[in-house]
PDB file of N, H, CA, C and O in Angstrom:
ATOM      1  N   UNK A   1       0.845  -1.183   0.000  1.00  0.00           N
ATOM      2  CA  UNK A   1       0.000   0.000   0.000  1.00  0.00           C
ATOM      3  C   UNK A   1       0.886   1.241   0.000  1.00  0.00           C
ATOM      4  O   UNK A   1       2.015   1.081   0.462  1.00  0.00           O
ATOM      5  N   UNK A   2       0.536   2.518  -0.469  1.00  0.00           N
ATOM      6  H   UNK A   2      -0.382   2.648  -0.845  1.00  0.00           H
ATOM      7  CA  UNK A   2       1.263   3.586  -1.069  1.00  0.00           C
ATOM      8  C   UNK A   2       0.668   4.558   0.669  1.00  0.00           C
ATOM      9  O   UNK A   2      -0.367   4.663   1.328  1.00  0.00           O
ATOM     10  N   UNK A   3       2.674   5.267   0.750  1.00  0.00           N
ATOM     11  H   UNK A   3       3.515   5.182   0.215  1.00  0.00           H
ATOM     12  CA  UNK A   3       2.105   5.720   1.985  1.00  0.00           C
ATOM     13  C   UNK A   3       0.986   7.354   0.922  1.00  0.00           C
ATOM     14  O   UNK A   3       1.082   8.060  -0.082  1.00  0.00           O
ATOM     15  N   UNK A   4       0.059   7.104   2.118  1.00  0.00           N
ATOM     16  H   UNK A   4      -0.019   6.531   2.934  1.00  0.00           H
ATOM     17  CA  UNK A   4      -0.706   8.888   1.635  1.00  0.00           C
ATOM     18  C   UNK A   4       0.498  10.036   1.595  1.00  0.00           C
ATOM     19  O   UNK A   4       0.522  10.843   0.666  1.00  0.00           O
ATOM     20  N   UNK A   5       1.290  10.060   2.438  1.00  0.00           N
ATOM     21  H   UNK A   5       1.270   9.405   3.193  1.00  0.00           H
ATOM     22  CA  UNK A   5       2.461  10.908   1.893  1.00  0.00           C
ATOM     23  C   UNK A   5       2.982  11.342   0.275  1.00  0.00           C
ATOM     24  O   UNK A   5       3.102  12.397  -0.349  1.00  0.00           O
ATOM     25  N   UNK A   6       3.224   9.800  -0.013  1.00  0.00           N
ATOM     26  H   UNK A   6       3.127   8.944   0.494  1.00  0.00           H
ATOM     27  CA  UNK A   6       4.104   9.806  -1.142  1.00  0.00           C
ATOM     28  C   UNK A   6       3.218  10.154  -2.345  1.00  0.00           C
ATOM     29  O   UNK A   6       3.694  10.468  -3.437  1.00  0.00           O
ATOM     30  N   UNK A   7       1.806  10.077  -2.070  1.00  0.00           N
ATOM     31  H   UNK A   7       1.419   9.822  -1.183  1.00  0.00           H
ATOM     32  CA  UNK A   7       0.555  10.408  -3.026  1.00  0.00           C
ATOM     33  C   UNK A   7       0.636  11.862  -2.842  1.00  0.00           C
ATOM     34  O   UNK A   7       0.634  12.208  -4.024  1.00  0.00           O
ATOM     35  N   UNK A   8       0.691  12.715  -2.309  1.00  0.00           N
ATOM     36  H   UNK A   8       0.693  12.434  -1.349  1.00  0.00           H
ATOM     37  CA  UNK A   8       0.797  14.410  -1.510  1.00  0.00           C
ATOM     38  C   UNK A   8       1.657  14.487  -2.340  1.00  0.00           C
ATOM     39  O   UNK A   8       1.282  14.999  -3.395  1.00  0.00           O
ATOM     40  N   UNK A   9       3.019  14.076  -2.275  1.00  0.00           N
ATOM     41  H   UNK A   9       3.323  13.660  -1.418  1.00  0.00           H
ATOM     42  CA  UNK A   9       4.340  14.625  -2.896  1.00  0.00           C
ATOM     43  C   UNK A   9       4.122  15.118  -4.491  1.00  0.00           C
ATOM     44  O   UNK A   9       4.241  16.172  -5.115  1.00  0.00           O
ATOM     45  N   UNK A  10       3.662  13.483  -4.828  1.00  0.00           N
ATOM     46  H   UNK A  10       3.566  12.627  -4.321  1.00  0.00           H
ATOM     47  CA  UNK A  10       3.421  13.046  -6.073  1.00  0.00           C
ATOM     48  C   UNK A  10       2.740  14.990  -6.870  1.00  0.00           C
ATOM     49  O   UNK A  10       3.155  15.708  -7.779  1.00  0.00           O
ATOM     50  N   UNK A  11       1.621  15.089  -5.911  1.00  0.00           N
ATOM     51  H   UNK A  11       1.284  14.506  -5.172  1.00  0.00           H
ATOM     52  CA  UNK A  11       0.611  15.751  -6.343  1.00  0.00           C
ATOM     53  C   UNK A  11       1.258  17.418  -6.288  1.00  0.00           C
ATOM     54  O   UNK A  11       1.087  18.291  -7.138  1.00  0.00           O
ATOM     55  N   UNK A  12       2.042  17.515  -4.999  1.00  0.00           N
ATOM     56  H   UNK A  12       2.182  16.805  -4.308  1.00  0.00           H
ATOM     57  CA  UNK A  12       2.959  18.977  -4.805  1.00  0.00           C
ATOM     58  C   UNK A  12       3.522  19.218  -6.158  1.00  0.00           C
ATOM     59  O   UNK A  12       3.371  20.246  -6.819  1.00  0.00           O
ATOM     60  N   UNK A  13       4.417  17.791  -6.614  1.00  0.00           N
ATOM     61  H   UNK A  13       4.539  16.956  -6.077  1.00  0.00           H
ATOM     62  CA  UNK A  13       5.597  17.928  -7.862  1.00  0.00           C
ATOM     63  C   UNK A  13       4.522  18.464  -9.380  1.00  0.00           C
ATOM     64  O   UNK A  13       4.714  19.290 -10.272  1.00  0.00           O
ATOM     65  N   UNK A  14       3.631  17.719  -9.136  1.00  0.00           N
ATOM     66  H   UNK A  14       3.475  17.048  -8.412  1.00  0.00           H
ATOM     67  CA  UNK A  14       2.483  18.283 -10.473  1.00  0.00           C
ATOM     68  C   UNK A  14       1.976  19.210 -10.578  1.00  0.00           C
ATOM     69  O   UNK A  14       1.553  19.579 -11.673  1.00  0.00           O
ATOM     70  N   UNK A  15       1.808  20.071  -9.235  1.00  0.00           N
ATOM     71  H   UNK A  15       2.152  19.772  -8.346  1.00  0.00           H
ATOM     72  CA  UNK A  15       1.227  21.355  -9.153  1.00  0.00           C
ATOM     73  C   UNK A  15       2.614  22.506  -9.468  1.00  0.00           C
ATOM     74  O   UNK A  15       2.794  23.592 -10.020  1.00  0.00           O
ATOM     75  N   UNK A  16       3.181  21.753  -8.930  1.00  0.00           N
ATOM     76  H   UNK A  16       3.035  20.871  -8.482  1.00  0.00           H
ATOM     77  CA  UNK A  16       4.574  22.904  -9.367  1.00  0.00           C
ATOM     78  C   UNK A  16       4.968  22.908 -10.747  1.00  0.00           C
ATOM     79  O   UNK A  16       5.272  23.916 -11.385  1.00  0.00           O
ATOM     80  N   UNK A  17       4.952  21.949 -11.094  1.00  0.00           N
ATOM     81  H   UNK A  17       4.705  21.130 -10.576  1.00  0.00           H
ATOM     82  CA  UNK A  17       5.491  21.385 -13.049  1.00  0.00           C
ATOM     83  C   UNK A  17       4.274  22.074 -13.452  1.00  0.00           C
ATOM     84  O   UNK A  17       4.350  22.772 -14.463  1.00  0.00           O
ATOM     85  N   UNK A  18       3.367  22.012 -12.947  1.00  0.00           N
ATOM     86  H   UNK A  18       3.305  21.444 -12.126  1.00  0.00           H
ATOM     87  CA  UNK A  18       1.884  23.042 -13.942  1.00  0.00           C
ATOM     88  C   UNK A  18       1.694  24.703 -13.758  1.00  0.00           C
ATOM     89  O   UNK A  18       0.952  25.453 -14.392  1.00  0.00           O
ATOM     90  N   UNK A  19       2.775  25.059 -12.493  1.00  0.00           N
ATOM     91  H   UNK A  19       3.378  24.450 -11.978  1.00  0.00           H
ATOM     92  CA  UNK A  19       2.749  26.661 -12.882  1.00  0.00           C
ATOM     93  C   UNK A  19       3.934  27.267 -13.337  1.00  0.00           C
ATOM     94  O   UNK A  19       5.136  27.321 -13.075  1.00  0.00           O
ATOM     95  N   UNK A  20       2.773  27.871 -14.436  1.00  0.00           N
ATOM     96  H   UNK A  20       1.797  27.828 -14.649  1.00  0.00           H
ATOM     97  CA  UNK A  20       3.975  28.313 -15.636  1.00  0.00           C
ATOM     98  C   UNK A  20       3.316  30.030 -15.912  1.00  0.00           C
ATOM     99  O   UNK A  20       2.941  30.658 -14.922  1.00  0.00           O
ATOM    100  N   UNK A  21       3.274  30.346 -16.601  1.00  0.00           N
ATOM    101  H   UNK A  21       3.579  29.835 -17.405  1.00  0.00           H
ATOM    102  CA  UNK A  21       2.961  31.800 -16.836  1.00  0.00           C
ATOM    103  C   UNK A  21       1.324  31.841 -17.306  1.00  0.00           C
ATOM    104  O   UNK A  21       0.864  31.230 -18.270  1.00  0.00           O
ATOM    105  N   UNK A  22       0.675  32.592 -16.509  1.00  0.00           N
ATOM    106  H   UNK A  22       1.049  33.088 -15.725  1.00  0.00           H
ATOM    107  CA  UNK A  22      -0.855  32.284 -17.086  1.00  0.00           C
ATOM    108  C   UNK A  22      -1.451  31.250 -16.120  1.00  0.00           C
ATOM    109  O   UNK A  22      -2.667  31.064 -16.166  1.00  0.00           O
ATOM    110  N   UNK A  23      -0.984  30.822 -15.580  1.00  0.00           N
ATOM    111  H   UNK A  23       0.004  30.973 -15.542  1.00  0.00           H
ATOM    112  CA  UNK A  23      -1.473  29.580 -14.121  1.00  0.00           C
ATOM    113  C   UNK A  23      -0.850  30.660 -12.900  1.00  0.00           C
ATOM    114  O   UNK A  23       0.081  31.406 -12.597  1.00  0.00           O
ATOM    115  N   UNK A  24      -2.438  29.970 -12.389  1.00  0.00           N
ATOM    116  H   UNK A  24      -3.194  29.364 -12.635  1.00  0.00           H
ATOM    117  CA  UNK A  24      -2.357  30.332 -11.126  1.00  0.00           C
ATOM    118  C   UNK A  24      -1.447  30.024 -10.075  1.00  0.00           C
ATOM    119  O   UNK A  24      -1.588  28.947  -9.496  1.00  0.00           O
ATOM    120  N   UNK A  25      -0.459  30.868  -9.709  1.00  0.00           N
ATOM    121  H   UNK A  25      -0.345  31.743 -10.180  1.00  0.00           H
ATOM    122  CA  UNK A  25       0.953  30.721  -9.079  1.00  0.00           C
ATOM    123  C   UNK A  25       2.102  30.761  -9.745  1.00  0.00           C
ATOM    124  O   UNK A  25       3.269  30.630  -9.375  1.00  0.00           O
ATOM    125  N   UNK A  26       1.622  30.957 -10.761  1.00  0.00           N
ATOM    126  H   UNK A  26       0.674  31.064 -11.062  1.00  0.00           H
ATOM    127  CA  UNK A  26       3.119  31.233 -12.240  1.00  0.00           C
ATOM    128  C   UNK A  26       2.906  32.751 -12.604  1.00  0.00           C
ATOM    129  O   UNK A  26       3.490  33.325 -13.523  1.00  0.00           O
ATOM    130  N   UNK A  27       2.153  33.214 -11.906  1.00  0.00           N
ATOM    131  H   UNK A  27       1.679  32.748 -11.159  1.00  0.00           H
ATOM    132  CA  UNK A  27       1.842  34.701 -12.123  1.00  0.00           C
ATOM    133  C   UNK A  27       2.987  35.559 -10.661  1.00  0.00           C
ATOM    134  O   UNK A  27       3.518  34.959  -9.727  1.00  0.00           O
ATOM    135  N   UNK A  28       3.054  37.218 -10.989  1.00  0.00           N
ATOM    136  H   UNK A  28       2.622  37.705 -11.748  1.00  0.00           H
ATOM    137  CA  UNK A  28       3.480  37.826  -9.612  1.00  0.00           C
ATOM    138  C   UNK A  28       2.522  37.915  -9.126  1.00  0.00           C
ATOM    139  O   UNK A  28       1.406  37.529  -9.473  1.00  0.00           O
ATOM    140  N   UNK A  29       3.035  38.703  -7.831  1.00  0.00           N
ATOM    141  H   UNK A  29       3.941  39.017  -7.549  1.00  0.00           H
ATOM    142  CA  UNK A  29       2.051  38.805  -7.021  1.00  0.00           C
ATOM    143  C   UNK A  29       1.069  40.283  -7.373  1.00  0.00           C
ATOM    144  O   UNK A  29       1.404  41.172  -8.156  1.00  0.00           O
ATOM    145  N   UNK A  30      -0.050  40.241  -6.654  1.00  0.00           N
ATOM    146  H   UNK A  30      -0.322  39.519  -6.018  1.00  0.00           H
ATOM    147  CA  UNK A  30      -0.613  41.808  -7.246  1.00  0.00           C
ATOM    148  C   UNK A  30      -1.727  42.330  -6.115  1.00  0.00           C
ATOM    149  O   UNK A  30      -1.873  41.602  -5.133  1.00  0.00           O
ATOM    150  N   UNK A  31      -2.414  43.393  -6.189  1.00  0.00           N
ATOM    151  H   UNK A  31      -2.295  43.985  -6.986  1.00  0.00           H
ATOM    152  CA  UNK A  31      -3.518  44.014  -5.675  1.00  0.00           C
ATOM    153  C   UNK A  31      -3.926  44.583  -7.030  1.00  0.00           C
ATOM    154  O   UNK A  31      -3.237  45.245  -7.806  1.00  0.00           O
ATOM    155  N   UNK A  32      -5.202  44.183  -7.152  1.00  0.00           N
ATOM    156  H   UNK A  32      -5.762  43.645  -6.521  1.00  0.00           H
ATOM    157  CA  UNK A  32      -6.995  45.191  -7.534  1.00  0.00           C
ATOM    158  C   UNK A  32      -7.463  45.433  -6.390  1.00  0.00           C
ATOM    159  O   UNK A  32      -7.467  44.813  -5.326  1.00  0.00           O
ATOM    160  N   UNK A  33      -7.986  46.719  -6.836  1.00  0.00           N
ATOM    161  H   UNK A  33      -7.983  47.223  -7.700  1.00  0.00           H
ATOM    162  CA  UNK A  33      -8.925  47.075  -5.632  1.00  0.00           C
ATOM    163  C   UNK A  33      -9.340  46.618  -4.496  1.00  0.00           C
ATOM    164  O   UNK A  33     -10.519  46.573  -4.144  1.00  0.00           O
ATOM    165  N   UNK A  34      -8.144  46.166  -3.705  1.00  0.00           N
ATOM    166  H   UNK A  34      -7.187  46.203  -3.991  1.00  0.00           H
ATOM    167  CA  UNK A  34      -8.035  45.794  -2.387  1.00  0.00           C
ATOM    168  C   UNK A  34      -7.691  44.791  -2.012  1.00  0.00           C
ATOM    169  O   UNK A  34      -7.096  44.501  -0.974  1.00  0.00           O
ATOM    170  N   UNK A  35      -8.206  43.885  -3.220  1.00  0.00           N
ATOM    171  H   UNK A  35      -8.689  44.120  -4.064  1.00  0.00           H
ATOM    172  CA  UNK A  35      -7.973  42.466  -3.413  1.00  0.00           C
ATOM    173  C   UNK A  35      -6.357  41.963  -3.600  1.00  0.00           C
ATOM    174  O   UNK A  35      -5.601  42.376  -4.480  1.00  0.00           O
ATOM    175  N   UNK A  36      -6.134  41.299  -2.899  1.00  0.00           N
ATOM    176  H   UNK A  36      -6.749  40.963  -2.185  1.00  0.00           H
ATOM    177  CA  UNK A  36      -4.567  40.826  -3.085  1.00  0.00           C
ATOM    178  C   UNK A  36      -4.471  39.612  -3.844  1.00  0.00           C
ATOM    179  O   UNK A  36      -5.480  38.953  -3.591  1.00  0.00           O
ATOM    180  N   UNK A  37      -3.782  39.049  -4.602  1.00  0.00           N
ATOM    181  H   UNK A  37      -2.963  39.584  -4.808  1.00  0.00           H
ATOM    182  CA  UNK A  37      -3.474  38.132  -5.270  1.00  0.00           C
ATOM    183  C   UNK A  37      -2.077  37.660  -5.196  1.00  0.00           C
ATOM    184  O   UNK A  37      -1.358  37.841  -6.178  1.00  0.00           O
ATOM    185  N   UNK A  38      -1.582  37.041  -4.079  1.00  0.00           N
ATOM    186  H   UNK A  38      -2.167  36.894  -3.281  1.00  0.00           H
ATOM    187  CA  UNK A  38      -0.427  36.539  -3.555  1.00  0.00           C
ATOM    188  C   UNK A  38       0.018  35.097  -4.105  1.00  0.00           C
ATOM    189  O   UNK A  38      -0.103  34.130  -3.353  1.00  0.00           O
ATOM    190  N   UNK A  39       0.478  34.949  -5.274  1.00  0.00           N
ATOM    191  H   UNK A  39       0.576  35.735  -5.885  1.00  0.00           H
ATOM    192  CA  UNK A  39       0.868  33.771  -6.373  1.00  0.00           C
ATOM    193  C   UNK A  39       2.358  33.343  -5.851  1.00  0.00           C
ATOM    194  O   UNK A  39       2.753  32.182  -5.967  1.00  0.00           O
ATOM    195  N   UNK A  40       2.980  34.156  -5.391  1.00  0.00           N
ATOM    196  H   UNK A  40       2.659  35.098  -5.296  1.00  0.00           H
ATOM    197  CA  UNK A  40       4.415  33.561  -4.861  1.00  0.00           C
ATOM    198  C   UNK A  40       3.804  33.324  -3.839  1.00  0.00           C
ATOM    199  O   UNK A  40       4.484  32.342  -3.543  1.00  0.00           O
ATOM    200  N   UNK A  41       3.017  33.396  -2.954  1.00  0.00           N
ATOM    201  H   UNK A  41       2.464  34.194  -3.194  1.00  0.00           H
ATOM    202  CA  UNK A  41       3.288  32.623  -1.649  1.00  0.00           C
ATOM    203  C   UNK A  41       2.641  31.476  -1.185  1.00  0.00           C
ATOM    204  O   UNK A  41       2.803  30.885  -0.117  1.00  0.00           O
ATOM    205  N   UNK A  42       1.697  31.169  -2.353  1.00  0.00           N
ATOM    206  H   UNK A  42       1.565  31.649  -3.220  1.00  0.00           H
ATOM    207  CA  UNK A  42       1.384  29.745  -2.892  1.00  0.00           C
ATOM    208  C   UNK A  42       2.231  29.033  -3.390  1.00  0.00           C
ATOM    209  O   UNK A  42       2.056  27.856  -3.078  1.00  0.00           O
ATOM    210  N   UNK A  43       3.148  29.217  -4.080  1.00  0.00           N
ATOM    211  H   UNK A  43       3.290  30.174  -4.334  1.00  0.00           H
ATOM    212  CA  UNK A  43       4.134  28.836  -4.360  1.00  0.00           C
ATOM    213  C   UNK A  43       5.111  28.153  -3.510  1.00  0.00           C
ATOM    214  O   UNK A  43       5.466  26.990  -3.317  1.00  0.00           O
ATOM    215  N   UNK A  44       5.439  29.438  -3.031  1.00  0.00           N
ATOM    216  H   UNK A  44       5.151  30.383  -3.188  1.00  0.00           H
ATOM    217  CA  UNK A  44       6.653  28.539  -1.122  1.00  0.00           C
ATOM    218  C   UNK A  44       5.606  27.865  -0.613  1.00  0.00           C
ATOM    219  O   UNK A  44       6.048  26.925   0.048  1.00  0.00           O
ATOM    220  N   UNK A  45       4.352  27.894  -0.602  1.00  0.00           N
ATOM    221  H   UNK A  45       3.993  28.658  -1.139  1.00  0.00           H
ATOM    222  CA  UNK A  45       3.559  27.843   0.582  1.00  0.00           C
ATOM    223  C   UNK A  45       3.961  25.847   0.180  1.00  0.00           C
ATOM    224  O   UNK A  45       4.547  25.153   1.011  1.00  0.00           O
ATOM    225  N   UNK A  46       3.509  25.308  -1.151  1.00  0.00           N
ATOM    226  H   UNK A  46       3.033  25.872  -1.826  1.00  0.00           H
ATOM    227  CA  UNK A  46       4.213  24.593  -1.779  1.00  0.00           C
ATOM    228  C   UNK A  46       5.119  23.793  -1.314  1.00  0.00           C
ATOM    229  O   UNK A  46       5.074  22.750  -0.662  1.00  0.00           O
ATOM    230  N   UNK A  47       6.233  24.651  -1.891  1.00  0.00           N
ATOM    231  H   UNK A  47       6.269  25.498  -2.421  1.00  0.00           H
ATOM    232  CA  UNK A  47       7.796  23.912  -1.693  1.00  0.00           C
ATOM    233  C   UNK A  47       8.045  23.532   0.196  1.00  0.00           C
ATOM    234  O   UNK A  47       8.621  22.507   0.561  1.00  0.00           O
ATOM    235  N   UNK A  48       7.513  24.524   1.131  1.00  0.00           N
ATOM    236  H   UNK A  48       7.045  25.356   0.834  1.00  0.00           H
ATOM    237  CA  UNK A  48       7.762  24.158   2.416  1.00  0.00           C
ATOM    238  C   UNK A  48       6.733  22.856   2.760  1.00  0.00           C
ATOM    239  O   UNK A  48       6.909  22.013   3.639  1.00  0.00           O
ATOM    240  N   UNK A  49       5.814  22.929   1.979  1.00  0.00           N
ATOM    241  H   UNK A  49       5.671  23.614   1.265  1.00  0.00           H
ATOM    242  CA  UNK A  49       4.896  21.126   2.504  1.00  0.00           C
ATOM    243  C   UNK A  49       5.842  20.094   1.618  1.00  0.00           C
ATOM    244  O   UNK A  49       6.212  18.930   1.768  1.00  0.00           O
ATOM    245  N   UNK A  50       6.008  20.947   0.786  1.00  0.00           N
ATOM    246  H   UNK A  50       5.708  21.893   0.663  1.00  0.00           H
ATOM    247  CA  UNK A  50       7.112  19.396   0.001  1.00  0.00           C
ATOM    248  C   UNK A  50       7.877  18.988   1.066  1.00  0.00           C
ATOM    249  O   UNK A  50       7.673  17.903   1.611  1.00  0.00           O
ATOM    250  N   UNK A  51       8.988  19.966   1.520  1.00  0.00           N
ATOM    251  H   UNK A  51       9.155  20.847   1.077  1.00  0.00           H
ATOM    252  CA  UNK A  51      10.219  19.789   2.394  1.00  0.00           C
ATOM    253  C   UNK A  51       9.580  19.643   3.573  1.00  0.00           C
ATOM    254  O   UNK A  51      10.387  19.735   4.498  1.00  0.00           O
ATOM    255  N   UNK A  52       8.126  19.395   4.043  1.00  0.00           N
ATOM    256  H   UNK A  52       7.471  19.321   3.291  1.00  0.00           H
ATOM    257  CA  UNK A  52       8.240  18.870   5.678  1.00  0.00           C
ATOM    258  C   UNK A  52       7.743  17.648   5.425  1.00  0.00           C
ATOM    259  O   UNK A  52       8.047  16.798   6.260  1.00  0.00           O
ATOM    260  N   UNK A  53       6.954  17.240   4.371  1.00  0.00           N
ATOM    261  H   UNK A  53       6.707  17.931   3.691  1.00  0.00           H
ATOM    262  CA  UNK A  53       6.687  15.906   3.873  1.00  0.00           C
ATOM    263  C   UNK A  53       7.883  14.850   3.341  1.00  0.00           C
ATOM    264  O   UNK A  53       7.893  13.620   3.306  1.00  0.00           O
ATOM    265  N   UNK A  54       8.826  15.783   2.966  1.00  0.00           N
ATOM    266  H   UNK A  54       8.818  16.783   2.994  1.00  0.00           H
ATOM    267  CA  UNK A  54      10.169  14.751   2.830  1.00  0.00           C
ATOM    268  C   UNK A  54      11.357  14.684   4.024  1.00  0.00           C
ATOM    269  O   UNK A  54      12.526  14.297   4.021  1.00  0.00           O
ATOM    270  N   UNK A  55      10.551  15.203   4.948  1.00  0.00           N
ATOM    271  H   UNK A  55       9.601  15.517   4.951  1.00  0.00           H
ATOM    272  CA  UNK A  55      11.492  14.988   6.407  1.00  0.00           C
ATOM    273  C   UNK A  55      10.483  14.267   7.245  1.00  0.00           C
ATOM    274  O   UNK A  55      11.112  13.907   8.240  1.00  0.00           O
ATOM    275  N   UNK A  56       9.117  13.832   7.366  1.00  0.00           N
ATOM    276  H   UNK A  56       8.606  14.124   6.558  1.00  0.00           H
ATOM    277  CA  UNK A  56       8.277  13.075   7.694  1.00  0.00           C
ATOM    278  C   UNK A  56       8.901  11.753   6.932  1.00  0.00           C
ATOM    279  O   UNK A  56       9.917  11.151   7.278  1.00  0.00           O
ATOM    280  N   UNK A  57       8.213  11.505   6.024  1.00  0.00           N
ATOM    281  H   UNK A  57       7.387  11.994   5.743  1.00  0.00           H
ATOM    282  CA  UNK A  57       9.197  10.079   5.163  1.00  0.00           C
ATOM    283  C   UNK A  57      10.553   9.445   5.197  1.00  0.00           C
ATOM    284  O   UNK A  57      10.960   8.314   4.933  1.00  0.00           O
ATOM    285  N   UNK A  58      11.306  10.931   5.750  1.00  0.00           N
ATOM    286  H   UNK A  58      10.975  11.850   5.964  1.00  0.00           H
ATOM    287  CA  UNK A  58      12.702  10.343   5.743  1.00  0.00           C
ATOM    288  C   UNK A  58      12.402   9.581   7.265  1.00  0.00           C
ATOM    289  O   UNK A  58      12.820   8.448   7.502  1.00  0.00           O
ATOM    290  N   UNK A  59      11.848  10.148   7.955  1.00  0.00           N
ATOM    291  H   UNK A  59      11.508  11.069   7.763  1.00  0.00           H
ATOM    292  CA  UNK A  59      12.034   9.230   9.636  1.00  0.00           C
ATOM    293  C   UNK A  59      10.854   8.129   9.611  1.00  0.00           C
ATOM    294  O   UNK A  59      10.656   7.449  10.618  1.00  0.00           O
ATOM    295  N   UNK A  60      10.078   7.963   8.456  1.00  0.00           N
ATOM    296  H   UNK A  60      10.239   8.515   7.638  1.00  0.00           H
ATOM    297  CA  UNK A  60       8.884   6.665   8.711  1.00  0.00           C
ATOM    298  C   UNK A  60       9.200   5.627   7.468  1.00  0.00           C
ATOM    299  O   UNK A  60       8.966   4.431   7.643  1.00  0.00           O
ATOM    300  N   UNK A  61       9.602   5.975   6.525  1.00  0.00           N
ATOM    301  H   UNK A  61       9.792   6.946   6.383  1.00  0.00           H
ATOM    302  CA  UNK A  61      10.155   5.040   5.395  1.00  0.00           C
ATOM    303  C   UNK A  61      11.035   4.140   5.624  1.00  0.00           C
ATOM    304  O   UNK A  61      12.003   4.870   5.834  1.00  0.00           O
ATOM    305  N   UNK A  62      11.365   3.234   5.724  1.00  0.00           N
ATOM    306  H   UNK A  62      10.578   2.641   5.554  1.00  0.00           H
ATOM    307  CA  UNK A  62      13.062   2.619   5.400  1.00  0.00           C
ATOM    308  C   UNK A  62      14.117   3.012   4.203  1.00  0.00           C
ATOM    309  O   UNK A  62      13.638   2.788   3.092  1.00  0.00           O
ATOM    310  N   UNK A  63      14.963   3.354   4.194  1.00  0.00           N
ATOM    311  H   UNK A  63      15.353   3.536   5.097  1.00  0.00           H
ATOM    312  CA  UNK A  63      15.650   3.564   3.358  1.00  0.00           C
ATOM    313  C   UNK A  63      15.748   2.560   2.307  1.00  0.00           C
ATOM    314  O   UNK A  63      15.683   1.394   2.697  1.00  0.00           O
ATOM    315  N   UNK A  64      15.881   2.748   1.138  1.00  0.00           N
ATOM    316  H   UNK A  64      15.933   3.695   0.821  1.00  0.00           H
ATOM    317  CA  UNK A  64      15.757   2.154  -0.070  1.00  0.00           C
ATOM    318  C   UNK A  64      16.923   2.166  -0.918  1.00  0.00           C
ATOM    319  O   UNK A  64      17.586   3.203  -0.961  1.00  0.00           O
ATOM    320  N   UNK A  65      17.300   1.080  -1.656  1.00  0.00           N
ATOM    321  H   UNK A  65      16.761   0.238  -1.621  1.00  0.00           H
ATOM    322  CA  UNK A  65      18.483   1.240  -2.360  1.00  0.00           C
ATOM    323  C   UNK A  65      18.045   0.774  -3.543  1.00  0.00           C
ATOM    324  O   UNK A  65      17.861  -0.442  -3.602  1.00  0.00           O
ATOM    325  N   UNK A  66      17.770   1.602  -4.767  1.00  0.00           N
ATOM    326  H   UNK A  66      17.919   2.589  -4.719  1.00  0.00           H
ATOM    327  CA  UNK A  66      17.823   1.028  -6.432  1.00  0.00           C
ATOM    328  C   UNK A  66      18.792   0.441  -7.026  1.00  0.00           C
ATOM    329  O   UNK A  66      19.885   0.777  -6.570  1.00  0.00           O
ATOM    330  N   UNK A  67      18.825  -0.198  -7.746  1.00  0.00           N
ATOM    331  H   UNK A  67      17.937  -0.471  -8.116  1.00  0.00           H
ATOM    332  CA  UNK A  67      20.183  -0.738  -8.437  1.00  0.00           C
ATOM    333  C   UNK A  67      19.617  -0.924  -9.832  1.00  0.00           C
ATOM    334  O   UNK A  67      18.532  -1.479 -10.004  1.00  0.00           O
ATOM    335  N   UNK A  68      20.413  -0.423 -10.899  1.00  0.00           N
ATOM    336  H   UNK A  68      21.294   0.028 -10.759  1.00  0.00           H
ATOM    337  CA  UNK A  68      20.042  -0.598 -11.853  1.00  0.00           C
ATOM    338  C   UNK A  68      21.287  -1.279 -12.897  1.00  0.00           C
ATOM    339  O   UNK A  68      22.264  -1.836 -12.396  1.00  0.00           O
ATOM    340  N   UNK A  69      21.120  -1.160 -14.336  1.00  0.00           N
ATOM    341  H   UNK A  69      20.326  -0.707 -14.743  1.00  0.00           H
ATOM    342  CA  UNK A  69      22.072  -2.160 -14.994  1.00  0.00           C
ATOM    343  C   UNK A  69      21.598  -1.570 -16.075  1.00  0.00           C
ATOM    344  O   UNK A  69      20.387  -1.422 -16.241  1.00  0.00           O
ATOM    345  N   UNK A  70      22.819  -1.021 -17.239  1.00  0.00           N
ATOM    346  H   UNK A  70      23.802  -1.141 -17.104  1.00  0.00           H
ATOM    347  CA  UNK A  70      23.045  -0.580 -18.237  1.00  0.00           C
ATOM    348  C   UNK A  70      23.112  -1.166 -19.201  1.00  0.00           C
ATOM    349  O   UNK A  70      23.856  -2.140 -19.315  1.00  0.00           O
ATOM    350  N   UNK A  71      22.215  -0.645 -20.315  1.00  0.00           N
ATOM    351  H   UNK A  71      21.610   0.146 -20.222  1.00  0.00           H
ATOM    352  CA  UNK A  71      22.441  -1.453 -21.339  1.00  0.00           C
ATOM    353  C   UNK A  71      23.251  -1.127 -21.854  1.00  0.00           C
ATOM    354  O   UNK A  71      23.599   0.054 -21.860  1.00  0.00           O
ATOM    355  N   UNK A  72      24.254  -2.690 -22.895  1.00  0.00           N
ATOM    356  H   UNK A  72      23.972  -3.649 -22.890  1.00  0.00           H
ATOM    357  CA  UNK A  72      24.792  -2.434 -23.464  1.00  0.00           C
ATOM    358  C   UNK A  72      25.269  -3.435 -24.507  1.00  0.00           C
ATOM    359  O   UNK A  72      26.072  -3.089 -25.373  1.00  0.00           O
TER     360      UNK A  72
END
């Protein structure tokens, strides 16, 4: 079974790969008429759940070792 963590991550990394210019959080930040529109701080807001979700996992996961083999 997939920890719910690693499903979160999954979903952080896609939201970040999807803001680009014209998406919401790929924009600056701004005010209209009073209204604030704070796109960078969705952004960190972001990257800091990434980085406390990959320091949660690092202490509940076991460490893992890949090994792979080259073709040739």
């Amino acid at each position: 079974m997939s920890h719910p963590l690693l499903q979160r991550r999954a979903a952080i990394w896609a939201e970040l790969a999807r803001l680009v210019a014209g998406e919401p959080g790929g924009q600056p930040s701004y005010t209209i008429d009073g209204q604030q529109v704070d796109h960078t701080a969705y952004r960190l807001s972001l990257y800091t759940e990434l980085q406390q979700i990959q320091q949660v996992l690092a202490r509940e996961l076991p460490p893992r070792e890949d090994l792979t083999q080259a073709a040739g």
